[in-house]
C-alpha positions in Angstrom: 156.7 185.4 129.1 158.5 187.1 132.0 159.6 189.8 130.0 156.0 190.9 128.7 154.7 190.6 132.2 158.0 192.8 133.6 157.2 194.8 130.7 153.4 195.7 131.2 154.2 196.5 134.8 156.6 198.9 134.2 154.5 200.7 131.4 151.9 200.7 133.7 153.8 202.2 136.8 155.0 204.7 134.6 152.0 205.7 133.2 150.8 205.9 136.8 153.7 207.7 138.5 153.6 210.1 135.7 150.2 211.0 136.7 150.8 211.7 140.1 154.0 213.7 139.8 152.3 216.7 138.4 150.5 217.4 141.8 153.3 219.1 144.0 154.5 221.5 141.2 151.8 222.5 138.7 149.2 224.1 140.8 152.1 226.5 142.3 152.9 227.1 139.0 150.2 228.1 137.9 149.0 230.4 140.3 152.5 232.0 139.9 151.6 232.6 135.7 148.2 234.1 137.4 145.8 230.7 135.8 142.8 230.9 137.8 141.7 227.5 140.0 139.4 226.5 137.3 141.7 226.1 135.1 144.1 224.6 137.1 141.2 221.6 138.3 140.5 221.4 134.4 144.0 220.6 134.1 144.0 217.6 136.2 140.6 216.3 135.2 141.7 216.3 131.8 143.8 213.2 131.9 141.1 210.7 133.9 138.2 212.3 131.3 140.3 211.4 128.4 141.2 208.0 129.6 137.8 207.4 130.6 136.1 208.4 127.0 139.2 206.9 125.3 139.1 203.4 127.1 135.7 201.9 124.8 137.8 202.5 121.7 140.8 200.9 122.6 139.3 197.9 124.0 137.4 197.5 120.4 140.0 198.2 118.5 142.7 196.4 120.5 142.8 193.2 118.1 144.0 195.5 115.7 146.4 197.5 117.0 147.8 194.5 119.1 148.9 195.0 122.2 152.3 195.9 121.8 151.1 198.3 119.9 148.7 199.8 122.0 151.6 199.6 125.0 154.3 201.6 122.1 151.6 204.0 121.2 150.6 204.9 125.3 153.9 205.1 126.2 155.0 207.2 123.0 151.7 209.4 123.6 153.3 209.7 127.6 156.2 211.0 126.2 155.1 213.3 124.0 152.8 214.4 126.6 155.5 215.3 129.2 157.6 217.1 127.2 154.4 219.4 125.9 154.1 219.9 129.8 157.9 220.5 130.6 158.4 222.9 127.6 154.6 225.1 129.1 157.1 226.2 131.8 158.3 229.1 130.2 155.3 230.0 128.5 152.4 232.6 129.2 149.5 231.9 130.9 147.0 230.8 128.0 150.0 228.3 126.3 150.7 227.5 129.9 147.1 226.1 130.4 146.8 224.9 126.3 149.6 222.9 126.7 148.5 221.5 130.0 145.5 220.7 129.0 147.1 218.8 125.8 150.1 217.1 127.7 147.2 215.7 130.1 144.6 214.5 127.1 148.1 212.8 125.6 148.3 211.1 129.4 144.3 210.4 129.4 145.0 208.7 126.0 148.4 207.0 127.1 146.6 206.1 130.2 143.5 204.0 128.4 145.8 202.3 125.9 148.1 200.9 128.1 145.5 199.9 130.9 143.2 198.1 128.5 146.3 196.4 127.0 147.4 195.1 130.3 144.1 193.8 131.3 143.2 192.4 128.0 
C-alpha cells in the first residue's frame, strides 16, 4: 500500500511540475518565432480546458480503465506531450504553436486522468 500511495504522489507532482515549467521559457520563445500573445495565452489555456472537459469521462469511465491504467495512460500522454513540445523548438512559427497547442491538450488529458485516479 505504500508503494501506490508513493506512486500517485509522484505521478501527480510530475504531472503538476510539468505544468508549471513551461512558464519561464515558452512565452520568450515565442515571441522570438514572431507568435502573437494570443496564441501564446491559447497555449497555456489549452492544458486546464482539456483537463477540465476531459475530467467527466475519466471519472465514468475509470472502472474500466482501472486506475493503474488511467495513472500509465496520463503519464504516457505527459510524455508524449513533452517531447511534441521539446521537438516545436526548432520549428516555424505555425508548427511552433500546433505543436504547443497539442503537447498541452496531451498535458490537459494527462492532467484529468491521473487527478481523477488519485482522488478516486
Amino acid at each position: 500500500m505504500e508503494w501506490t500511495l508513493a506512486f500517485l504522489t509522484l505521478s501527480y507532482l510530475l504531472v503538476n511540475v510539468i505544468y508549471s515549467l513551461m512558464g519561464p521559457f515558452y512565452p520568450t520563445t515565442a515571441l522570438d518565432k514572431g507568435v502573437t500573445p494570443i496564441f501564446i495565452g491559447a497555449v497555456f489555456s489549452m492544458m486546464p480546458a482539456a483537463s477540465f472537459l476531459a475530467s467527466p469521462f475519466v471519472g465514468n469511465s475509470l472502472e474500466k480503465i482501472t486506475r493503474r491504467g488511467a495513472l500509465l495512460l496520463g503519464l504516457t500522454l505527459q510524455v508524449a506531450g513533452m517531447t511534441l513540445l521539446g521537438a516545436s523548438a526548432g520549428m516555424d512559427e505555425f508548427w511552433f504553436v500546433a505543436c504547443g497547442l497539442l503537447s498541452r491538450l496531451f498535458s490537459g488529458l494527462s492532467l484529468a486522468l491521473v487527478t481523477t485516479s488519485c482522488e478516486y
